[in-house]
C-alpha positions in Angstrom: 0.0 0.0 0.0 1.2 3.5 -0.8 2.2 5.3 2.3 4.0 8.7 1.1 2.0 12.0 0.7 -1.2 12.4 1.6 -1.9 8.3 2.0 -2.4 7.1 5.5 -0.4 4.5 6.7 -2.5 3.6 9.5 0.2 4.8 12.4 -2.5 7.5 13.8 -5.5 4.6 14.4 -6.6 3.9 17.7 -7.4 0.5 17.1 -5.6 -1.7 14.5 -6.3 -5.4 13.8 -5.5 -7.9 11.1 -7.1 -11.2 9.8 -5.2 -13.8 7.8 -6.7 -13.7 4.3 -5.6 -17.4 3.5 -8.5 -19.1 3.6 -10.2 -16.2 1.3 -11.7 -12.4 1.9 -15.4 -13.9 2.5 -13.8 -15.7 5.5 -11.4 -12.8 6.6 -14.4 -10.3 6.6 -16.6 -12.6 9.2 -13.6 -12.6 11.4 -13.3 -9.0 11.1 -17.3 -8.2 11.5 -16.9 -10.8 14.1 -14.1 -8.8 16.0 -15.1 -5.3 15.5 -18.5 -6.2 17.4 -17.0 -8.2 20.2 -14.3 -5.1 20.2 -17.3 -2.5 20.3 -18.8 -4.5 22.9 -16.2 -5.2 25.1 -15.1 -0.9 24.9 -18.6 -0.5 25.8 -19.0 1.6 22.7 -22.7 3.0 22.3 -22.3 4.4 19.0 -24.4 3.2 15.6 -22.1 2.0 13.0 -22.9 3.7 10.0 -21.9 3.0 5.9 -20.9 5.2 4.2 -21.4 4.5 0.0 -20.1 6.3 -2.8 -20.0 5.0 -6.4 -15.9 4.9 -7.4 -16.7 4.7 -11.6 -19.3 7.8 -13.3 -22.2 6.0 -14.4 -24.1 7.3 -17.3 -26.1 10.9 -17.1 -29.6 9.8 -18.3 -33.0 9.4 -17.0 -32.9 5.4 -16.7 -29.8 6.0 -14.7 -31.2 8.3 -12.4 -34.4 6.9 -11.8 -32.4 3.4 -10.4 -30.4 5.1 -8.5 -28.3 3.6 -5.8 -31.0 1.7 -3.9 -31.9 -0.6 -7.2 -28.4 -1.9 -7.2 -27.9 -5.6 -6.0 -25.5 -5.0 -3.3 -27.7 -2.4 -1.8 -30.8 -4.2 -1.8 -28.9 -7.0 -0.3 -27.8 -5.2 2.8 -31.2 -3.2 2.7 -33.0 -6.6 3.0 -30.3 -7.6 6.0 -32.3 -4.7 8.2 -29.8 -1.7 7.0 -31.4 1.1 7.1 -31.0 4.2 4.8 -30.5 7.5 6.5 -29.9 9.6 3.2 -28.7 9.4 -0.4 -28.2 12.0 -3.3 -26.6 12.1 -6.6 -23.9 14.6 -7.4 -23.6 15.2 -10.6 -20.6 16.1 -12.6 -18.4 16.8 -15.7 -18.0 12.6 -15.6 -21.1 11.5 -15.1 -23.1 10.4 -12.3 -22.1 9.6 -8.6 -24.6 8.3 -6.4 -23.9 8.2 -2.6 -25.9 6.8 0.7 -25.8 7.1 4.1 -27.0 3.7 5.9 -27.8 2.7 9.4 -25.6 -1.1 10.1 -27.6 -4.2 11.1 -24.9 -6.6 12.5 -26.0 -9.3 10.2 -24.6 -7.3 7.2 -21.4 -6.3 8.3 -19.3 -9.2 6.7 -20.8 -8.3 3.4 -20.1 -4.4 4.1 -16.6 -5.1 5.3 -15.5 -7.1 2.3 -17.0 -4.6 0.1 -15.2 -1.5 1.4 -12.1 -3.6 1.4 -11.6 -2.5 -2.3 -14.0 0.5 -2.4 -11.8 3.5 -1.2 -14.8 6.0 -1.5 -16.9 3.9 0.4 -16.4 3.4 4.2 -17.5 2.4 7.9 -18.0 4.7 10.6 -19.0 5.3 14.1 -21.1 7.9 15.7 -23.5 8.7 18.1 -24.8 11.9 17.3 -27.4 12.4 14.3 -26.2 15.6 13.6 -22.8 14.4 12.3 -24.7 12.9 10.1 -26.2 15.9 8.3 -22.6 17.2 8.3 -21.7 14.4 5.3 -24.8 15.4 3.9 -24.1 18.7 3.8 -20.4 18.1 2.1 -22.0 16.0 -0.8 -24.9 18.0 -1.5 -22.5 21.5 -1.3 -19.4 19.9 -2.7 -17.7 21.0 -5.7 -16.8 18.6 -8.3 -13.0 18.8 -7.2 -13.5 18.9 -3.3 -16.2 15.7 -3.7 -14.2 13.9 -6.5 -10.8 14.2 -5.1 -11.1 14.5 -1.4 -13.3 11.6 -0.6 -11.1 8.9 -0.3 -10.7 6.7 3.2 -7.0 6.5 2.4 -5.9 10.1 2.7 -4.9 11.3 5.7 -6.4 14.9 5.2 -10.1 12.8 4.8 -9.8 10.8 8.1 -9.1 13.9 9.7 -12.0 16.0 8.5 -14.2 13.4 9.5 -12.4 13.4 13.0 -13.1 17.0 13.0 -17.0 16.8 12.5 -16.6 14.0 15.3 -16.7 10.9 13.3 -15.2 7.7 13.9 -13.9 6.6 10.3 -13.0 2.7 10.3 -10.5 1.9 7.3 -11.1 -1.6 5.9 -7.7 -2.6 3.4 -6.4 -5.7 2.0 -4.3 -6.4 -1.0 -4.6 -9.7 -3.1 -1.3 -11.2 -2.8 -0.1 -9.9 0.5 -3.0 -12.3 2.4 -4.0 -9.8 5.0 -7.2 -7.7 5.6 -6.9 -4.7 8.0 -9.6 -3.0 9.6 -8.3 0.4 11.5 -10.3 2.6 13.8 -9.6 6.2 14.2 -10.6 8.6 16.6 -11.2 9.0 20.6 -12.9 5.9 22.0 -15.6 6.8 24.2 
């Protein structure tokens, strides 16, 4: 993983933890989902998990696109069916395309599925918090966003991201794994409460 620059290298998390990838990501990302709540638990930590979804690829600017959306995509509807709930979700559109993003409430029965998706999806992320109004705060970003700040800045693997959501008092937690090095990490970053 590229560390120099911007790119976190996952020195500043609170919490860091990894799981053996041998036996494949599927398995790695129940251990994870499996440790992160037992972790939660045991730290007595009261806040919601939250995802975090944010399309990484343009997707055509047309009405058929738009009227889908995000929430008619199988992966969605999956976790929407496992009890997830959806808090928010918007469009932003741009010079590309199309970028559709959501805000969703976890349901511990979909966090495997969540955790090896954002694995590979750098826009797309896990977080903690316990306020609802931090919640408006992303909302606010995306909807008042320029194309550059949204496009650009959103990224869970730049340090100058993790920190504005430490700023607006969110607890970002960075999922990473690299085919060929065997080895998911799951990072928490923030003040534990």
């Amino acid at each position: 993983m590229i560390t120099n620059g911007n790119w976190t290298n996952g020195s500043n998390a609170t919490i860091q933890k990894n799981f053996p990838a041998s036996k494949g990501w599927c398995v790695a990302s129940h251990e994870a989902a499996e440790w992160l709540s037992i972790e939660l638990k045991k730290r007595r930590i009261i806040e919601n998990i939250y995802f975090f979804i944010f399309d990484s690829v343009a997707q055509d600017n047309n009405r058929i696109t738009k009227y889908r959306g995000l929430l008619n995509r199988p992966f969605v509807k999956k976790i929407i069916d496992g009890n997830c709930k959806v808090i928010s979700q918007g469009v932003y559109e741009s010079s590309q395309g199309l970028f559709f993003w959501g805000l969703l409430l976890v349901s511990t029965n979909t966090l495997p599925e969540i955790i090896e998706y954002v694995r590979t999806e750098r826009k797309s992320f896990l977080f903690l918090s316990d306020d609802e109004s931090n919640l408006r705060k992303i909302d606010n970003f995306m909807s008042r966003g320029s194309e550059i700040e949204v496009n650009k800045f959103v990224n869970i693997d730049r340090q100058n991201f993790i920190f504005f959501l430490l700023k607006i008092n969110i607890n970002p937690i960075r999922v990473w794994g690299v085919p060929g090095e065997w080895d998911m990490w799951i990072e928490i970053y923030g003040e534990m409460k």
